[in-house]
C-alpha positions as CSV (number, residue, x, y, z in Angstrom):
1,X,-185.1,66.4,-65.6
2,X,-185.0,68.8,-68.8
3,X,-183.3,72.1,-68.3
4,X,-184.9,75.3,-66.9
5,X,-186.2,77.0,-70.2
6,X,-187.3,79.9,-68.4
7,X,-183.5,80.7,-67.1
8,X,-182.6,79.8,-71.0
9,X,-184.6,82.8,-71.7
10,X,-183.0,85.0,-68.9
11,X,-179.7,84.2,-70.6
12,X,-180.6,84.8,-74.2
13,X,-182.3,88.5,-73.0
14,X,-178.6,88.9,-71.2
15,X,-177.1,88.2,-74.3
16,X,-179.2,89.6,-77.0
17,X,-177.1,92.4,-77.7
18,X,-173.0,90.4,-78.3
19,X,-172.0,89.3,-81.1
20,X,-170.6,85.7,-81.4
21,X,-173.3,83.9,-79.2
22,X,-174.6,80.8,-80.4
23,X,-176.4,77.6,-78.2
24,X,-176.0,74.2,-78.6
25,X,-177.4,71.4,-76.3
26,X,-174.9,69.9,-74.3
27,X,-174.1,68.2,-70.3
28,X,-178.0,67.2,-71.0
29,X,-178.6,71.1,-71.0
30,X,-177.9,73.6,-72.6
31,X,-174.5,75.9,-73.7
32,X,-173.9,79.3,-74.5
33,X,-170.9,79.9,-76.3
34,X,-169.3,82.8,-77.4
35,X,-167.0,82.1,-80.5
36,X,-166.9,78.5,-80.0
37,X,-166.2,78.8,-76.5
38,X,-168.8,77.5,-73.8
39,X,-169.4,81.0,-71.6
40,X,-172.6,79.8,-69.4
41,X,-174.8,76.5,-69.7
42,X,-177.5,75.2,-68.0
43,X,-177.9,72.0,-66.0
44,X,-181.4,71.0,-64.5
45,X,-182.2,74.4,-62.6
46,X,-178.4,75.0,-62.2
47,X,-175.9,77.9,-64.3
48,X,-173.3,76.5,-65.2
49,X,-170.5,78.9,-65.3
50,X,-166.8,78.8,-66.8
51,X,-164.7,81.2,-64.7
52,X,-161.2,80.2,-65.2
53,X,-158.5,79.0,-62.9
54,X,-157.7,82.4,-61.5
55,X,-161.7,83.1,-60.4
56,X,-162.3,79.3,-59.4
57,X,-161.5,79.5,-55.9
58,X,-163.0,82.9,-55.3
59,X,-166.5,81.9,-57.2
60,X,-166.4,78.6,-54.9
61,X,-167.0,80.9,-52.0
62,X,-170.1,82.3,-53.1
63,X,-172.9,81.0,-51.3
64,X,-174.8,78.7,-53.2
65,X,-171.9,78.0,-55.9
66,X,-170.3,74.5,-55.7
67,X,-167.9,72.9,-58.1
68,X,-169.1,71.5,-61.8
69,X,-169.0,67.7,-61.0
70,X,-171.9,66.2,-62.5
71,X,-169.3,63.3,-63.4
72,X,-167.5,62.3,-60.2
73,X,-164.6,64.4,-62.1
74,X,-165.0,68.1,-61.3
75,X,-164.0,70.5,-63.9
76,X,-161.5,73.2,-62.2
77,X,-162.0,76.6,-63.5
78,X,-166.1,75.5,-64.0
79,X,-168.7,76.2,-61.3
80,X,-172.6,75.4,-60.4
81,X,-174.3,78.1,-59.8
82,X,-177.6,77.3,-57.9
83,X,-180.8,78.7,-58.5
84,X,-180.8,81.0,-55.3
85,X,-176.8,82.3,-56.7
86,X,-179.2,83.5,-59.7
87,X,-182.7,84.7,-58.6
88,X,-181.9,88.0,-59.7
89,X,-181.0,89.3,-63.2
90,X,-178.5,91.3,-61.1
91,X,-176.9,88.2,-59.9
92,X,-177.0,86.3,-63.6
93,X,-175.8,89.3,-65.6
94,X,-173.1,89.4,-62.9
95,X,-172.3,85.3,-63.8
96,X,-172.4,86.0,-67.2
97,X,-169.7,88.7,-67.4
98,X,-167.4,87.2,-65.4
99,X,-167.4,84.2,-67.5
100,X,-167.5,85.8,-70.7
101,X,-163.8,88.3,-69.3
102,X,-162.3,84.4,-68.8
103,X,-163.3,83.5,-72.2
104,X,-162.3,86.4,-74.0
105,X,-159.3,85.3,-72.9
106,X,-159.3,82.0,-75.3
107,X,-158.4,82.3,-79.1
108,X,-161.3,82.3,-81.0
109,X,-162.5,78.8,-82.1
110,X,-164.4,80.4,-84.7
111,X,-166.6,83.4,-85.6
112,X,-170.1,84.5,-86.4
């Protein structure tokens, strides 16, 4: 199953405005990054959303949110957000800033 081009375009129109956001395909997707760092991606009809260590637990209680495990090895501090966590722009501008706080946090792998 290719990704979900529609929510590709959600994310670029939630992004349009920051600097340092490029896209590459990736997890048979596709990944957001800000300075080299993957913020959001997309897997199927899924968000995939880097949150951190400190937000993993919390964003595994959100209804609809599961862990990243599209491996059999789940990737702490990464969650799936499912396409009802996200029906809103509401709800994916909400994803998207909390992954991009956690990866302001990283050094800069390199800028654009």
């Amino acid at each position: 199953m290719a990704f979900d081009k529609t929510l590709a375009a959600r994310i670029r129109e939630s992004l349009r405005r920051r600097k340092g956001i490029t896209d590459k395909a990736m997890f048979g997707g596709i990944g957001f990054l800000l300075n080299g760092h993957i913020v959001v991606g997309i897997w199927k009809d899924s968000l995939i959303v880097r949150v951190g260590a400190a937000e993993y637990e919390t964003a595994l209680r959100t209804p609809y949110v599961r862990e990243f495990d599209i491996t059999r090895r789940p990737m702490t501090g990464w969650v799936l957000a499912g396409p009802q966590a996200i029906e809103d722009d509401l709800q994916l501008d909400a994803w998207i800033k909390l992954a991009i706080k956690f990866v302001k946090t990283l050094p800069p792998k390199w800028t654009t």
